[in-house]
N, C-alpha and C positions, 0 to 999 in steps of 0.2 A: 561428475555433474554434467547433465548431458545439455542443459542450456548454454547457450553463449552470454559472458560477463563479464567486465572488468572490475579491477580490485584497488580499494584504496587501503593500505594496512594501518592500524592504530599510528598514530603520531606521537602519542603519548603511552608506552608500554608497560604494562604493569604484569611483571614476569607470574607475579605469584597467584594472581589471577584472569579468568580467562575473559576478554574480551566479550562485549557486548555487542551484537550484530544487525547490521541495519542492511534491508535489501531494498533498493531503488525500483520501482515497475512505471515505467516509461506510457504514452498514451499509441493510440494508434498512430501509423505514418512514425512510428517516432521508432529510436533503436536504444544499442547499453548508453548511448553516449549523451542522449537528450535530457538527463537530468544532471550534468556536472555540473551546472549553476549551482548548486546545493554545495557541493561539496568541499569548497573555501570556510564555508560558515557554520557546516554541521561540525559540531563535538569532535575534538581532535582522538578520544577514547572509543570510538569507534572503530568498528572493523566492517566498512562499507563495500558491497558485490551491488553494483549496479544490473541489471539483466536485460536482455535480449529477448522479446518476445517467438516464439514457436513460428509462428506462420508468417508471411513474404505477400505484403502488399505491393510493394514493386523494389528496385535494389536497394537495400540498403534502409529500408521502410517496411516494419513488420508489425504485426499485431496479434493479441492476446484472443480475437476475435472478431471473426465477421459479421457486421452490424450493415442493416439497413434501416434507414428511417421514411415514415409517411406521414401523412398528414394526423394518419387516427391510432399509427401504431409505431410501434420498434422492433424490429424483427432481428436476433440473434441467433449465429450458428449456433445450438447447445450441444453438440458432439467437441467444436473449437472451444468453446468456455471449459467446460469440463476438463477437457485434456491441458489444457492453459493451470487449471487450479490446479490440478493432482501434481503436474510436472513443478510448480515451486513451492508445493510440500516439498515432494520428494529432493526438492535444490536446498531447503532450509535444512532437514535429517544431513543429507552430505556436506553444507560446508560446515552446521555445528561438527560435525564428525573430522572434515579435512583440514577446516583453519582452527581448530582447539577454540569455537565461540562459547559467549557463556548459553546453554539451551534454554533457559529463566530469563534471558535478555536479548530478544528476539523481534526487532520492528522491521513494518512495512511505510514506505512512504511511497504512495502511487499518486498519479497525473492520471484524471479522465477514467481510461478501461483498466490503465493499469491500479485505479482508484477501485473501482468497482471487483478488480478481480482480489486487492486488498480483504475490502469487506466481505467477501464471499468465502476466501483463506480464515478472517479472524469468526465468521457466523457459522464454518462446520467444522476447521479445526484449530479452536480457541487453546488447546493445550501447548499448540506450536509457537503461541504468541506472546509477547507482553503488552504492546500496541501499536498502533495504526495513524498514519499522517492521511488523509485521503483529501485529495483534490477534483475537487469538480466530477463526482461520483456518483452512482447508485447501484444500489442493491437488486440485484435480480430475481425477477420473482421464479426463479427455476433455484433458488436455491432453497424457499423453505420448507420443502420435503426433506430434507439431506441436514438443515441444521441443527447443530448439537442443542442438549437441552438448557434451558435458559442459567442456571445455578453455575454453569461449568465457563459462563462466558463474564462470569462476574469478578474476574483479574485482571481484564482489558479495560487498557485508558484508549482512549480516540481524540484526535482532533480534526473535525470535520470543517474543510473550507472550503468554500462556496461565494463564486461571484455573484451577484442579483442579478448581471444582464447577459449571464449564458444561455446564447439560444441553443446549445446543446444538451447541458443539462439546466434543464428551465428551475428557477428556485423550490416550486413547490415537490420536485423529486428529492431537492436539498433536505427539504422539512420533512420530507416522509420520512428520509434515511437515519434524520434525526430521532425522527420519534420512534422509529423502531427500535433503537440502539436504548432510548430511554424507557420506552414498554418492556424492552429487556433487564435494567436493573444495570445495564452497562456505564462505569463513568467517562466522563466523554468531555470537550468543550466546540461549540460549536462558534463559529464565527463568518461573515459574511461581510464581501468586499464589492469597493465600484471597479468590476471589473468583469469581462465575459469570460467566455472558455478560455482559459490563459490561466498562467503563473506569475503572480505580480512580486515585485519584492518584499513587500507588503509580507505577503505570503509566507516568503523563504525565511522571513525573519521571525514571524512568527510560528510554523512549524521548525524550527532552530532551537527558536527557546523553547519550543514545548518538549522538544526530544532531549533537550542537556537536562529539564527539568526531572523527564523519568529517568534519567541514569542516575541523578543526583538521590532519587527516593529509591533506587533499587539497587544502591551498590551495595556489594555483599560485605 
C-alpha cells in the first residue's frame, strides 16, 4: 500500500467473519492523524486505516489536491485529483486484500477535499463501495465524464453534512451535491448544521450512528 496510514484493528473480533472497513480522508493542511476525533465513538467492528494524503503542503501538512479560489472561480490541479482518486482505489483493492476486510463492506468518511475526493471514489467506482460519510464537500465537475453509469451506483447509502455558514463550501454546493446524488437514484440522508468549515460534535455523533446503522443493515 503505497499511501501512508494508521490502523485501528476491530475491538470487537469476529473470527468467522471478515471485518467491515472504514477509510478516514483527512481535509487539506490536515494528515493520517487529523480525524482521530472519530475514532473513540465509531463502531468498535470496524477495521479503521486512517490515510495520509499524496502531496506536502508544508511538513507534516498534505493534500489530496491543489486548490485555488477567486472570486468567480475554483481552480483545481486535475492531474493531483486524479492521481489522489486512483491511488485510494488502488489502497481499498490492498488493504481488502492485506487486512482480510469484508470487500461488500467498504466505507469512506472524508472532511472537506478529503470529502470531495469520497464522492468522486463512490460516483466512478461505486463497486468499491458500500457508503460514504462526506463533510463539508463537493463534487467535481471533472468527474462526470468518468462516472460510472447511474443503475451501478444504486447500493450506496450517503450521509451528507453540511454546515450553513461555510464560506468554503458555501451551502448551495451542499444542495447541488445533494441533488445529484438524488437525480441519481442514490439513498442518502442529508443534514445541515450551525456551523462553518469545521467538524462539530454534532457531526461525529451523527455520522457514528449513521455508520453503526449500515453495519447493523449489512451484516452478513
Amino acid at each position: 500500500m503505497q499511501l501512508v496510514y494508521v490502523s485501528r484493528p476491530p475491538a470487537v473480533p469476529t473470527p468467522a467473519q471478515r471485518p467491515p472497513l472504514l477509510l478516514l480522508l483527512h481535509g487539506v493542511g490536515g494528515n493520517e492523524r487529523g480525524l482521530e476525533r472519530f475514532a473513540a465513538d465509531l463502531d468498535p467492528r470496524f477495521l479503521i486505516l486512517s490515510l495520509r494524503a499524496p502531496f506536502t503542503n508544508t511538513p507534516d501538512a498534505y493534500r489530496w489536491f491543489d486548490v485555488e479560489f477567486s472570486p468567480q472561480r475554483i481552480d483545481i490541479d486535475v492531474d493531483e485529483a486524479e492521481h489522489s482518486r486512483l491511488a485510494v482505489i488502488q489502497f481499498i483493492n490492498d488493504a481488502v486484500m492485506g487486512f482480510g476486510a469484508d470487500p461488500r463492506r467498504v466505507y469512506l468518511l472524508g472532511f472537506s477535499q478529503g470529502a470531495t475526493l469520497a464522492y468522486g471514489i463512490g460516483l466512478t467506482a461505486p463497486s468499491k463501495l458500500r457508503g460514504i460519510v462526506g463533510i463539508a464537500g463537493r463534487v467535481l465537475p471533472e468527474i462526470a465524464p468518468i462516472a460510472a453509469p447511474a443503475p451501478t451506483l444504486r447500493h450506496l447509502t450517503l450521509l451528507i453534512q453540511q454546515g450553513v455558514n461555510d464560506p468554503v463550501v458555501p451551502l448551495a454546493r451542499a444542495h447541488a451535491t445533494r441533488n445529484l446524488f438524488a437525480d441519481l437514484g442514490v439513498m442518502f440522508g442529508y443534514r445541515e448544521y450551525d456551523a462553518g468549515h469545521e467538524i462539530t460534535p454534532d457531526m461525529i455523533t451523527d455520522a457514528c450512528e449513521f455508520l453503526r446503522t449500515q453495519i447493523d443493515r449489512f451484516e452478513p
